[in-house]
C-alpha positions in Angstrom: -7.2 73.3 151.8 -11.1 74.4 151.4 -13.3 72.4 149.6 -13.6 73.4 145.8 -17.3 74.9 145.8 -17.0 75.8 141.7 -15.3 74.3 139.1 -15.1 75.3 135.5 -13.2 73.7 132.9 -12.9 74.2 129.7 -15.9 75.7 129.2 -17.4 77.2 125.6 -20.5 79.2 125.4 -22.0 82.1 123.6 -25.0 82.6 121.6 -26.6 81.2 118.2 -23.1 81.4 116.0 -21.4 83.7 118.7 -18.9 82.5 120.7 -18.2 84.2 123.8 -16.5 81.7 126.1 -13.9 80.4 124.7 -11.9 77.6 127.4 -12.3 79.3 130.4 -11.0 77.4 133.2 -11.5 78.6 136.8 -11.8 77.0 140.3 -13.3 78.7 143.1 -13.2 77.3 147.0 -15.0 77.5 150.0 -15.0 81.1 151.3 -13.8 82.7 148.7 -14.7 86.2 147.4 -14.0 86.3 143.5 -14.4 89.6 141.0 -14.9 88.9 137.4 -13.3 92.1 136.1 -13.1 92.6 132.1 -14.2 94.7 129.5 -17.9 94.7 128.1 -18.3 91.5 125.9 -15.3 89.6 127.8 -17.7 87.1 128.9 -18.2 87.9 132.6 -22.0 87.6 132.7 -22.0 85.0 129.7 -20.3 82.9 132.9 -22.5 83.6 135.4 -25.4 82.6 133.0 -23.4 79.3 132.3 -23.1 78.7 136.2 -26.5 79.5 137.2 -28.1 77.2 134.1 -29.7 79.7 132.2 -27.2 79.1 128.8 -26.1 75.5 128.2 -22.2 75.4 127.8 -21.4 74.6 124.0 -18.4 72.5 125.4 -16.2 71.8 128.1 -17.6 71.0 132.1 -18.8 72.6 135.4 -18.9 71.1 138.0 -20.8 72.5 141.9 -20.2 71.3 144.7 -18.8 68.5 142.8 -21.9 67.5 141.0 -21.8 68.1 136.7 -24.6 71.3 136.6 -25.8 68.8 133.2 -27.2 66.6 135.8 -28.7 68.8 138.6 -32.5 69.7 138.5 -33.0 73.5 138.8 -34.2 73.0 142.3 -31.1 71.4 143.2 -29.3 73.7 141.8 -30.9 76.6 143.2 -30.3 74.9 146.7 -26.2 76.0 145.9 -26.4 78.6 144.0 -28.3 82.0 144.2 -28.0 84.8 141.7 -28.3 88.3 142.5 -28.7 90.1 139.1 -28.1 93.9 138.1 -32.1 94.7 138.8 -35.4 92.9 139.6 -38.5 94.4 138.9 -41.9 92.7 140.0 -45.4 93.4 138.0 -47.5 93.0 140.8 -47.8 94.7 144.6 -45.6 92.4 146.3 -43.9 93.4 149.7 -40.2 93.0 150.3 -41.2 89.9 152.6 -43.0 88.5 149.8 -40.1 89.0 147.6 -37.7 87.2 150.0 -39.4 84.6 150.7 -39.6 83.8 146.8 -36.0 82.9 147.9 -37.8 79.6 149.6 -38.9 78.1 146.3 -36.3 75.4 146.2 -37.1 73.7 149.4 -41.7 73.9 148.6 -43.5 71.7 146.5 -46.3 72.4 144.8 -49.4 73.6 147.0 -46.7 73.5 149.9 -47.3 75.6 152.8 -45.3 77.9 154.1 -42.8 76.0 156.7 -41.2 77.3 159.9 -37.9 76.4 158.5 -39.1 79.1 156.1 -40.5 81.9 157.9 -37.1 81.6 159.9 -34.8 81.6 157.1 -36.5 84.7 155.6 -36.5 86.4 159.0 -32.9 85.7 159.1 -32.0 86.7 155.9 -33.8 90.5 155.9 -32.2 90.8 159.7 -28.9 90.2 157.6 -29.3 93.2 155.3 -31.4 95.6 157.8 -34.2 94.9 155.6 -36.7 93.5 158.1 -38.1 97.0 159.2 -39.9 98.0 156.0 -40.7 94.1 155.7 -44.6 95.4 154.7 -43.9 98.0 152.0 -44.1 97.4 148.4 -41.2 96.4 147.1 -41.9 98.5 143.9 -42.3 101.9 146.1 -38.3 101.2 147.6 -35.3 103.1 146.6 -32.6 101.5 144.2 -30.5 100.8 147.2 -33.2 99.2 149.3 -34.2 97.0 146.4 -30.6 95.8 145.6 -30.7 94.8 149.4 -34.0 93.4 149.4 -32.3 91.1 146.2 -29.4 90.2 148.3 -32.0 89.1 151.4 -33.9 87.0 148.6 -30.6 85.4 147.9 -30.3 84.3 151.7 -33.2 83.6 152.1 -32.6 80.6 149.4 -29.3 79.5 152.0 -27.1 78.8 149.0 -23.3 77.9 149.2 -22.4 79.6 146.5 -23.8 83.5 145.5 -23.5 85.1 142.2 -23.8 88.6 141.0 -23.7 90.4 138.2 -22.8 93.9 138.9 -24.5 94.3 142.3 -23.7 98.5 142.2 -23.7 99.8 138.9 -26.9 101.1 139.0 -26.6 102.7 143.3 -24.8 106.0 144.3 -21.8 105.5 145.8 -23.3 105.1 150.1 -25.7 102.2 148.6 -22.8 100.8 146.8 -20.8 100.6 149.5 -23.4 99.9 152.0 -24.2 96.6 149.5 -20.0 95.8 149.2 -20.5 95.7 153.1 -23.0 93.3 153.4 -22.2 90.9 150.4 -18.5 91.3 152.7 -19.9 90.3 155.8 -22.5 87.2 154.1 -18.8 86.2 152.9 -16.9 86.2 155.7 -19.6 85.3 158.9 -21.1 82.8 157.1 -18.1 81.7 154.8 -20.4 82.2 152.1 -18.8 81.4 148.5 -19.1 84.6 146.5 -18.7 85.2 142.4 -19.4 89.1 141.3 -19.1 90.9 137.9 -18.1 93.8 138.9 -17.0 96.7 136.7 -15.6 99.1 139.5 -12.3 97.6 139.9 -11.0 100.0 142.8 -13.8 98.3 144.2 -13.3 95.4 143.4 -10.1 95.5 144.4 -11.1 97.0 147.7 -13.8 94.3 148.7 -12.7 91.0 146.9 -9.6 88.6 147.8 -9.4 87.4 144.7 -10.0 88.8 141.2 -9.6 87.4 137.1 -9.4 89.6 134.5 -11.4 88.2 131.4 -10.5 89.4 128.2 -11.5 87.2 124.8 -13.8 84.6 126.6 -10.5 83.4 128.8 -8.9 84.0 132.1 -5.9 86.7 131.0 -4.7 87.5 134.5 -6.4 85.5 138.2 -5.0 86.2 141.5 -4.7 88.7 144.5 -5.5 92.0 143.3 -1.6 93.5 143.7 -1.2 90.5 140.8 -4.1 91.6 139.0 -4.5 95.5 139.0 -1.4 96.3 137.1 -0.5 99.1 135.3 0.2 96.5 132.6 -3.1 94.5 132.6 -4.8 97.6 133.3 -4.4 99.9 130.1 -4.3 97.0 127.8 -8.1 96.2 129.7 -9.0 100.2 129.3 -6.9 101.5 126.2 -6.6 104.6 128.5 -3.6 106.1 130.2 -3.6 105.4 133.7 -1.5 105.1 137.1 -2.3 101.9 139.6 -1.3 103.2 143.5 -1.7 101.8 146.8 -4.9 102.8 148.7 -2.9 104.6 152.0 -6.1 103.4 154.1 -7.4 99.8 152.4 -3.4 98.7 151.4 -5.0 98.0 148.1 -4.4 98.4 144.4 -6.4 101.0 143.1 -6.9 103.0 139.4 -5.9 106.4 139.1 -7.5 107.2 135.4 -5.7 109.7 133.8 -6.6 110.5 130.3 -8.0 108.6 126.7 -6.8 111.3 124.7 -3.1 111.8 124.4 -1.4 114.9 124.7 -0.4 116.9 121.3 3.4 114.5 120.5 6.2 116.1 120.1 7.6 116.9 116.7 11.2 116.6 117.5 11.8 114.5 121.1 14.2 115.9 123.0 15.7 114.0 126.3 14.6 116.4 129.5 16.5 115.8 132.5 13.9 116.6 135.9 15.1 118.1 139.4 12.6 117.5 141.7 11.6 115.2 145.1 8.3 116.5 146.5 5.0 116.7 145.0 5.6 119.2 142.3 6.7 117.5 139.6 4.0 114.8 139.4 2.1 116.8 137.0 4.7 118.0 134.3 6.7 114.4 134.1 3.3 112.9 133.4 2.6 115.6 130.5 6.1 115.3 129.6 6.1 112.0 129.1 2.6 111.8 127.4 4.0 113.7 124.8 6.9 111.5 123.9 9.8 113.2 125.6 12.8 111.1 126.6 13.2 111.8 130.5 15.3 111.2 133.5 14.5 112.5 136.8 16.4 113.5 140.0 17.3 112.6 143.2 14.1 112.1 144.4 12.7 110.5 148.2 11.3 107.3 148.9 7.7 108.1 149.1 7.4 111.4 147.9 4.3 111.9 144.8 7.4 112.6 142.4 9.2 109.4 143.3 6.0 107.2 143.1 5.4 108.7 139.7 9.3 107.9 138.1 8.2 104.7 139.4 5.0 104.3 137.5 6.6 105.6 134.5 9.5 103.6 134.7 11.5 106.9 134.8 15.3 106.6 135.6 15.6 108.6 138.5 17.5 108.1 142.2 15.7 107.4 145.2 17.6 108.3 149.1 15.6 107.6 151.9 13.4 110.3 153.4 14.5 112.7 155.7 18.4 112.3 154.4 21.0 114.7 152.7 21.7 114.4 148.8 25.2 112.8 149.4 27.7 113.9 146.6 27.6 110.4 145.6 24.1 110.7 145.0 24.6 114.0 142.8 26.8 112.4 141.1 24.3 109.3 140.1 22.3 112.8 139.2 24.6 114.3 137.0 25.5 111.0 135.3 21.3 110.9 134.1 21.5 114.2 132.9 25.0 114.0 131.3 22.8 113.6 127.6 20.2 115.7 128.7 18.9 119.0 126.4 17.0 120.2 128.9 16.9 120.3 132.5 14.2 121.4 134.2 14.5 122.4 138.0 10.7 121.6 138.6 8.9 123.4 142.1 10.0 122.3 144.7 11.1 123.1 148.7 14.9 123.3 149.0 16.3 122.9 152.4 20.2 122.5 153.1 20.0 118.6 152.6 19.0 118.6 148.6 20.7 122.2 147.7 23.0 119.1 146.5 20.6 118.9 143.6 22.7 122.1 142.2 26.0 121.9 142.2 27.8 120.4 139.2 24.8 122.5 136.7 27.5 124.7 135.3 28.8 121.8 133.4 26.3 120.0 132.2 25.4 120.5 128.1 21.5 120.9 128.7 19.7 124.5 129.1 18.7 124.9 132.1 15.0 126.4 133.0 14.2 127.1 136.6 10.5 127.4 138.1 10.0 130.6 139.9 7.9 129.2 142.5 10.9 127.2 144.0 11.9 130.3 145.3 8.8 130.6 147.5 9.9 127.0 149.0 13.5 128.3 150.0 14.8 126.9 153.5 18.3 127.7 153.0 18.6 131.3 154.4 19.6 132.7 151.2 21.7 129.7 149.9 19.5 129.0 147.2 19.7 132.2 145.7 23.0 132.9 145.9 23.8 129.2 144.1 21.6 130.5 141.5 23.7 133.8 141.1 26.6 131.4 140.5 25.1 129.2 138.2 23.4 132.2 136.5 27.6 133.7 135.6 28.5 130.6 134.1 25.5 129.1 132.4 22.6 130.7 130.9 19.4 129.8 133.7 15.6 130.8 131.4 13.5 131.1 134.8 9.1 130.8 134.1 6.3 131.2 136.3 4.3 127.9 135.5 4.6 124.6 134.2 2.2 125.5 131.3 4.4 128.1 130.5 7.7 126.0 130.4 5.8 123.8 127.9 5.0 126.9 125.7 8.9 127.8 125.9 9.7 124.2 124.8 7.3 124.0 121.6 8.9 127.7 120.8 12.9 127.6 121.8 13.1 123.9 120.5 11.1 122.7 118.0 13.8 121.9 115.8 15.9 120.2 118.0 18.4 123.1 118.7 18.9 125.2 121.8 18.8 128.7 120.6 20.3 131.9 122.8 17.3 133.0 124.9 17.2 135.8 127.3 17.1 134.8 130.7 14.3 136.6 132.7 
């Protein structure tokens, strides 16, 4: 097991009769890269402060490298840990060499000369982020990007073993904030370099760091890999906001899909709205659908497909078949058991092919209306079959057909806002 480079325990902090800390416990080991994630107030920098020793700790311990930060001298301390903060802004003309090599202050005395041990370490550390080529311009003349690198080489420069940053990209576009992920990545991983951030771009987050804890109330609410972290369920109660958490395809990664603050206008009277669908068509009305309060159950959808991911996010009762595969009867019969209750049932767009024309038989008897999107016409792969099932359906149950899902939400608010299926003209 790696060494334990950070421990916290315990620990209280805030500021005059403020408390923002309140117990936080966390242990961080050699190598690690660790995301403080949490809304604004949770504490995250209030930590970072605690760590580095710029706010004494009002209670409880922390401990670097295994020494008690109550008993290290600041130049012992900054021999451990470097901080790389948000910005860093300089009065005077200095150039970026002269700003990393401020990184060097630990290991000089007063009236100290430069040493070779330094000029090589601050060589070293601007070669590490590709700073060494504009080593002679001012460092107040540089682009926010080059400066937060310049910051980083600073940091090097100091040969800490443990790095901490407090939100190293919220002020870069998004090329300087990933070039910046990259390099913080690579310190971490060539030279096993122990790395705390506050970061506030949890994709990113996510993305860069093996490790992440959620901080909510001055306490650790959630620590571990982000799949354990970035939950739906951690997630919204972190952002009051609707959203969906997927797998990046490409990084294998949690990730945040936002999708609104604002809730849709509820529906006055519920009603439960049974879903056909199993490509990407659905995704958008079963999210608006269920926004607005409606009771829902979906189809037989496939494995992978956007509509099955989102039943799965909602926690939408649905039936999943492997890709590729034929609706079996016995999985239409799963279907028509969802929809048995059903007031509405909605044949969303959608391609139908030979293997899920399944999806239709059995319609005539269920008890829910049944409204039909037009455009799943324009996905027909059956030679005709799709049409002439409709036909059938269409002489023993009344089908309402409509061109968009907009319009099908219109037709709801009108034909059933008080909870009764009237007789409506098919179209």
């Amino acid at each position: 097991m790696e060494k334990v480079m950070l421990d916290i325990q315990e620990a209280f902090a805030g500021y005059g009769e403020k408390s923002v800390l309140n117990g936080i416990s966390i242990t961080v080991r050699e190598g690690e890269f660790v995301a403080l994630i949490g809304a604004n107030g949770a504490g995250k920098s209030t930590l970072l402060k605690c760590i580095s020793g710029l706010l004494p700790l009002k209670g409880g311990k922390i401990t670097i490298c295994g020494k008690d930060t109550r008993e290290l001298k600041p130049k012992e301390r900054a021999r451990m840990v470097a901080v790389v903060p948000q910005s860093y802004s300089v009065e005077y003309d200095f150039t970026v060499e002269d700003v990393v090599a401020m990184g060097r202050y630990p290991y000089q005395g007063l009236g100290r000369k430069e040493s070779r041990e330094d000029v090589i370490a601050v060589r070293q550390a601007m070669e590490a982020t590709n700073t060494l080529e504009f080593r002679k311009r001012l460092y107040n003349e540089l682009s926010g990007g080059e400066k937060q690198r310049v910051i980083l080489a600073r940091a090097l420069a100091q040969q800490p073993r443990i790095i901490l940053l407090d939100e190293p990209t919220s002020a870069l576009d998004i090329h300087h904030q990933t070039e910046v992920m990259e390099l913080i990545t690579q310190m971490n991983q060539e030279k096993k370099m122990t790395v705390l951030s506050v970061l506030h771009d949890v994709n990113m987050a996510s993305r860069y760091c093996g490790r992440m804890v959620l901080l909510q109330d001055g306490k650790a609410a959630a620590d571990g890999a982000p799949s354990a972290v970035v939950t739906r369920k951690n997630m919204e109660k972190l952002y009051h906001m609707k959203l969906f958490i997927r797998e990046n395809p490409l990084f294998h990664k949690p990730e945040i899909l936002p999708i609104r603050v604002l809730r849709q206008e509820q529906a006055e009277h519920p009603l439960r709205i049974h879903v056909i669908c199993g490509g990407d068509g659905a995704v958008k009305i079963l999210e608006e659908l269920d926004d607005r309060g409606y009771a829902l159950t979906a189809g037989v959808v496939n494995e992978g497909s956007d509509d099955c991911e989102i039943c799965r996010s909602l926690k939408i009762p649905h039936v999943e078949i492997p890709p590729f595969t034929p609706v079996t009867p016995a999985d239409q019969r799963k279907n028509l058991d969802l929809m048995a209750d059903a007031e509405i049932v909605l044949i969303s767009d959608m391609p139908f092919g030979i293997n899920n024309l399944t999806n239709l038989q059995g319609l005539e008897e269920v008890k829910g209306k049944i409204f039909f999107h037009k455009n799943a016409l324009s996905g027909d792969y059956t030679n005709g079959k799709l049409v002439e099932c409709l036909e059938a359906l269409g002489k023993r149950k009344q089908v309402v057909y409509f061109g968009d899902h907009d319009e099908f939400l219109r037709r709801l608010k009108d034909s059933f806002s008080c909870h009764k299926g009237g007789n409506e003209d098919a179209d």
